[in-house]
Structure formats: structure tokens, C-alpha cells
C-alpha positions in Angstrom: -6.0 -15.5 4.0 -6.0 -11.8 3.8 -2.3 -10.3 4.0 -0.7 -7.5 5.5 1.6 -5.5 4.8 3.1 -2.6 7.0 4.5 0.6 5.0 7.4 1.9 7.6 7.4 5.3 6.3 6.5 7.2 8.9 8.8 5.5 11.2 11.3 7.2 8.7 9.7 10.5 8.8 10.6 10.5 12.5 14.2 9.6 11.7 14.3 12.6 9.4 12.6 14.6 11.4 16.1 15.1 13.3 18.3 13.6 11.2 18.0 14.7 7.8 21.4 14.6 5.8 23.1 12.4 8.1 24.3 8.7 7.7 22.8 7.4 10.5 19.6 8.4 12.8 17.1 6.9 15.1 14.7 5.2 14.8 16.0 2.9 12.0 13.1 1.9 9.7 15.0 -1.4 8.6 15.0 -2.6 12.5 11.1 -1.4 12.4 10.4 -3.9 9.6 12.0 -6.6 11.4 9.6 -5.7 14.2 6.6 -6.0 11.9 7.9 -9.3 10.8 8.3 -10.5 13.9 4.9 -9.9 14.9 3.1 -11.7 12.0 3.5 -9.1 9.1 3.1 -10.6 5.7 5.4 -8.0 3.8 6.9 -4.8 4.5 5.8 -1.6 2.3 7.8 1.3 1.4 8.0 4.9 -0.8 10.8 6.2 -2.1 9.7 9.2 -3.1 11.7 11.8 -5.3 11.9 14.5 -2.7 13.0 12.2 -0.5 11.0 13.1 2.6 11.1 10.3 4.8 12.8 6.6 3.0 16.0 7.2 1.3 17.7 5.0 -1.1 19.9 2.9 1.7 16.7 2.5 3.5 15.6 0.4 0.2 18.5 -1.8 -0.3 18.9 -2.0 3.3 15.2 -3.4 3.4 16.1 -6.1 0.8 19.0 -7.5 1.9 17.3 -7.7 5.6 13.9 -8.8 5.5 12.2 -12.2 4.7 8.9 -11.6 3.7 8.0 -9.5 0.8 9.3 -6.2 -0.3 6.9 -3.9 -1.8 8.3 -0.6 -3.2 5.7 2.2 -4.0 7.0 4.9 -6.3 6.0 7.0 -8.6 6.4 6.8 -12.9 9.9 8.8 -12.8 13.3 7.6 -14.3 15.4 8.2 -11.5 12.7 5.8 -9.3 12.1 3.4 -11.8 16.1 2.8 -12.3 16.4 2.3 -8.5 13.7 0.0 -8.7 15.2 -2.4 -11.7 18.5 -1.9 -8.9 16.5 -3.2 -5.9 14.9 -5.8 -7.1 12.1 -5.7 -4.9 9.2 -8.2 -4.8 6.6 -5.8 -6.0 6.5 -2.2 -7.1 3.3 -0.2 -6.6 3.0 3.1 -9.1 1.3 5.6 -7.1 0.6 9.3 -8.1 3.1 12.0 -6.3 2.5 15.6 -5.7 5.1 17.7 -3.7 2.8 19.4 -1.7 0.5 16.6 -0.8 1.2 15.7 3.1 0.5 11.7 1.5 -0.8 10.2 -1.1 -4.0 11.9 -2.3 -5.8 9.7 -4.6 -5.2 7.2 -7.7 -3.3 6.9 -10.6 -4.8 8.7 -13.3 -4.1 5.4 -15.4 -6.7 5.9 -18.5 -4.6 9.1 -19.1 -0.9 7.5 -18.7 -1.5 4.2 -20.2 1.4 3.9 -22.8 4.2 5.3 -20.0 2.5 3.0 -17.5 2.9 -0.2 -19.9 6.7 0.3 -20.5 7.5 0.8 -17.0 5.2 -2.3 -16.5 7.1 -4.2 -19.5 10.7 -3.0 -17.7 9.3 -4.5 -14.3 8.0 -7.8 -15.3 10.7 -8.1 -17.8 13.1 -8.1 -14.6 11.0 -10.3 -12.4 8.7 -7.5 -10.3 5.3 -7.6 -9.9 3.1 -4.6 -10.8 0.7 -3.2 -8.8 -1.0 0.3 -9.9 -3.0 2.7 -7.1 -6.7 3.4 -8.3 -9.3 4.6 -7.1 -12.2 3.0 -7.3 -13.8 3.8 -10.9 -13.9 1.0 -13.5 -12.5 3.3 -16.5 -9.2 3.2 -14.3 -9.4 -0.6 -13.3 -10.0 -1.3 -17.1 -7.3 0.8 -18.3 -4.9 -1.4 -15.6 -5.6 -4.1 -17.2 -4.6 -3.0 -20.6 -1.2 -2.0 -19.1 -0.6 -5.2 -17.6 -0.3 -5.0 -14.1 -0.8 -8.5 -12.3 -2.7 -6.3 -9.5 -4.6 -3.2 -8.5 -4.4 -1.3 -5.2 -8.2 0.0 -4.6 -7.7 3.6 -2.6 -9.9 3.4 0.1 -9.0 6.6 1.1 -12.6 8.4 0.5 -14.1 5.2 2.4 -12.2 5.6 5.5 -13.1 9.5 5.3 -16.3 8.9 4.9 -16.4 6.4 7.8 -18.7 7.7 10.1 -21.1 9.0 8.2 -23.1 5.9 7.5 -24.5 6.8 4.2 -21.8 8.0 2.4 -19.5 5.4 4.2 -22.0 2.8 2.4 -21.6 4.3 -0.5 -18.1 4.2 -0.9 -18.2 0.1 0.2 -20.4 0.0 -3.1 -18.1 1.5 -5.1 -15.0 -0.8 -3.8 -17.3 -3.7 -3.8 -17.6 -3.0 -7.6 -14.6 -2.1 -8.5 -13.3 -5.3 -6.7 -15.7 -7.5 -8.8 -14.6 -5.5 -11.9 -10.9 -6.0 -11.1 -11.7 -10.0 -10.7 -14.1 -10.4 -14.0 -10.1 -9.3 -16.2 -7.9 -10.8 -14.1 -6.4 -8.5 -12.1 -5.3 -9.6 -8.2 -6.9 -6.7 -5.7 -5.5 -5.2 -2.8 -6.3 -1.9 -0.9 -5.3 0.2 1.2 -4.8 3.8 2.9 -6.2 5.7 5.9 -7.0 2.1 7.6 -7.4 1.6 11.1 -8.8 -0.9 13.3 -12.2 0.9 13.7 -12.6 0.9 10.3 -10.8 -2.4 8.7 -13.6 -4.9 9.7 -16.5 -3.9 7.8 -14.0 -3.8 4.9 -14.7 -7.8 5.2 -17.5 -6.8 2.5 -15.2 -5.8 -0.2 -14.5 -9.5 -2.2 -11.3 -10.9 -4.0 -8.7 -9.0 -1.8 -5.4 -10.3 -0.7 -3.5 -8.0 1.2 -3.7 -4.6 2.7 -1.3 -2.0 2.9 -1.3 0.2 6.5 1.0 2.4 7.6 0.1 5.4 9.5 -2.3 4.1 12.0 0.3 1.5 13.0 3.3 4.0 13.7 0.7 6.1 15.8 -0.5 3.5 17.4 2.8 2.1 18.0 3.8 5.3 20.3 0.8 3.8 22.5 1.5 -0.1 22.5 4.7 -1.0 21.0 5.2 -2.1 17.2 4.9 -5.6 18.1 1.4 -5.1 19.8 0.0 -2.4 16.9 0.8 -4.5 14.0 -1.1 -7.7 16.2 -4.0 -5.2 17.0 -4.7 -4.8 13.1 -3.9 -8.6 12.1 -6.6 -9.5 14.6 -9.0 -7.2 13.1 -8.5 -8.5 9.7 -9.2 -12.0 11.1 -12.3 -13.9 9.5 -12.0 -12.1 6.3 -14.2 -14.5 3.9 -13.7 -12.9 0.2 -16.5 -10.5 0.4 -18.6 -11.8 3.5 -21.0 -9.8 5.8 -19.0 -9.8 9.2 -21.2 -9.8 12.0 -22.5 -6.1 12.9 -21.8 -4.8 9.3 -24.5 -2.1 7.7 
């Protein structure tokens, strides 16, 4: 069964929107994950990152202590993150790329070029009990190059596909290129996930890509969310990941 997990970032980025600096704020992104769990989420997703722009550190240690599915921390390959993450103890980190200026996360790890800082902080996780997951794009030299690190999985960006989305040749050819890299990822052993800038136009014909276990969404939920409620946005995308088949045609694909 494909998985889901909700990033609650942005419902931070709303709290901090108004109350940046202050110990307490609305609306609380620990009672948003609870939501999310309530209403069928698999695991809740969340980045610390080092300018602190939307989850802070209590939102982290808050979230461990309070939900009961699966934390998933994403961060990026600095000491001060990586310490907080040996402190958390989450159930998975994900190493993603950071930028200061970068609204979110614009692209993969550049892992072929980071490899031997990327294996200790992978040695330091697993020796502590975390999973790792590294954020790639789609290019075999990267998925390769996660494997020699050791990460258990990859996070394929589908960033470029879900840009690319309605223009049907270049949407195609960016399904190719996670199709590959998904079969790549499988033939040395690393577990696949994906995720950014999904929705639930574009999730279904994601049903093509094979070997993928959960997907990480975020924004398009929060947004949503405004619309429908938390409860009915995070149902709205489990029901369009239903029938995923490890790689199938869904009906209407092309």
C-alpha cells in the first residue's frame, strides 16, 4: 500500500507569520499533525531548517512525544541539525539541500559531490536507530552515489514532473526519468519514495512510477485545507493515491 505522509510546515509558516519569537501561537502544527492522523495519514513530515522559518525546535520534540505514526525529520547536512536530530530521535531523517533564499526546497542533494559528509551523518543516524532517506533528483549518478552512502531510501524530487504537468510532452518525459530512476533505486537496494509540488490533479498518473512506498505532501494540503478542512484535504489525496499497483497504468494515463 502506498503511504502518506503530510509535511505540516506551512501550517507553521502561518503560526509564524504572526507569531514569530513568541512561546505560543496559533495555529499549532503539533494539533495539525494529530489532524492528519486522524484522517488516515501514515506519518507526519517535518523541516527544521537552520533559519528557522516556519518549525522550530519545540515543534520537533513536541511532534515526537505526540504523534503515533511515524516522524519524519527533513534537514539539511549541518551540525546544529544533525545534533537535534540524534536528540529527537525521530523515525526517519530526510537530508535535503537548503538555500536561504529559496522560498522551498529547489532540487536534490547534490549527493555524488557530498558523499563522504553524507556517509558519516548516515553512520551517526543508523548508528542511533534512524532511518536515512536522501532527496534526489531523478539522475542515476545521484541514486548510485546514495547507495554508496548507505541510506536505506531515496526521496525521488518530482518537482520538475509536477511543473511540467500540463504540458504533455515534457510531463512524459519527466515520468521516464522517475520511472528509471525508480527501477535504478530498486536494482541496489534502496526503498523509494517521492515527493514535492503534488496535488491531487497530478498524483494519479504518478501510479506509473514502480517500487514507491510513501509520498511526502505538504503544501497542496494546507492550501487546500483553507477550502475543506484538514480532515477532508488529507482524505481528498489518500483517495487519489488509492489503486496504486507498483508501477501500473491507471486508467486514463498517457
Amino acid at each position: 500500500m502506498l503511504k502518506l505522509g503530510v509535511n505540516i510546515d506551512h501550517v507553521a509558516t502561518l503560526r509564524q507569520a504572526r507569531y514569530r519569537g513568541m512561546e505560543r501561537g496559533e495555529p499549532d502544527p503539533v494539533a495539525a499533525a494529530l489532524l492528519c492522523e486522524q484522517a488516515g495519514a501514515h506519518g507526519i513530515t517535518a523541516h527544521l531548517r537552520e533559519d528557522r522559518r516556519h518549525i522550530i525546535d519545540r515543534d520537533i520534540f513536541a511532534l515526537r512525544k505526540a504523534i503515533r505514526t511515524r516522524l519524519n525529520f527533513e534537514m539539511a547536512n549541518a551540525p546544529e541539525i544533525v545534533d537535534i536530530a540524534l536528540a529527537a530521535r525521530p523515525d526517519i531523517v530526510c537530508l535535503v539541500p537548503e538555500k536561504r533564499e529559496e522560498i522551498s526546497t529547489e532540487g536534490g542533494l547534490d549527493v555524488v559531490g557530498h558523499e563522504a559528509a553524507l556517509r558519516e551523518t548516515t553512520r551517526r543516524m543508523e548508528a542511533a536507530g534512524i532511518e536515512v532517506s536522501l532527496f534526489v533528483d531523478p539522475d542515476p549518478a545521484q541514486i548510485e552515489a546514495a547507495s554508496r552512502v548507505g541510506s536505506r531510501f531515496i526521496e525521488l524530487h518530482t518537482g520538475a514532473y509536477a511543473e511540467a504537468f500540463h504540458q504533455k510532452a515534457e510531463r512524459n518525459r519527466e515520468l521516464q526519468r522517475l520511472i528509471a530512476a525508480a527501477e535504478r533505486a530498486h536494482q541496489v537496494g534502496l526503498r523509494v519514495n517521492a515527493g514535492h509540488g503534488l496535488t491531487r490533479e497530478n498524483l494519479p498518473l504518478l501510479h506509473v512510477v514502480p517500487h514507491l512506498e510513501e509520498l511526502n505532501i505538504g503544501h497542496s494540503i494546507i492550501s487546500r485545507a483553507v477550502f475543506v478542512g484538514l480532515e477532508n484535504a488529507v482524505k481528498e489525496i489518500l483517495q487519489a493515491m488509492e489503486g496504486y499497483a507498483g508501477g501500473s497504468r491507471p486508467a486514463g494515463a498517457a
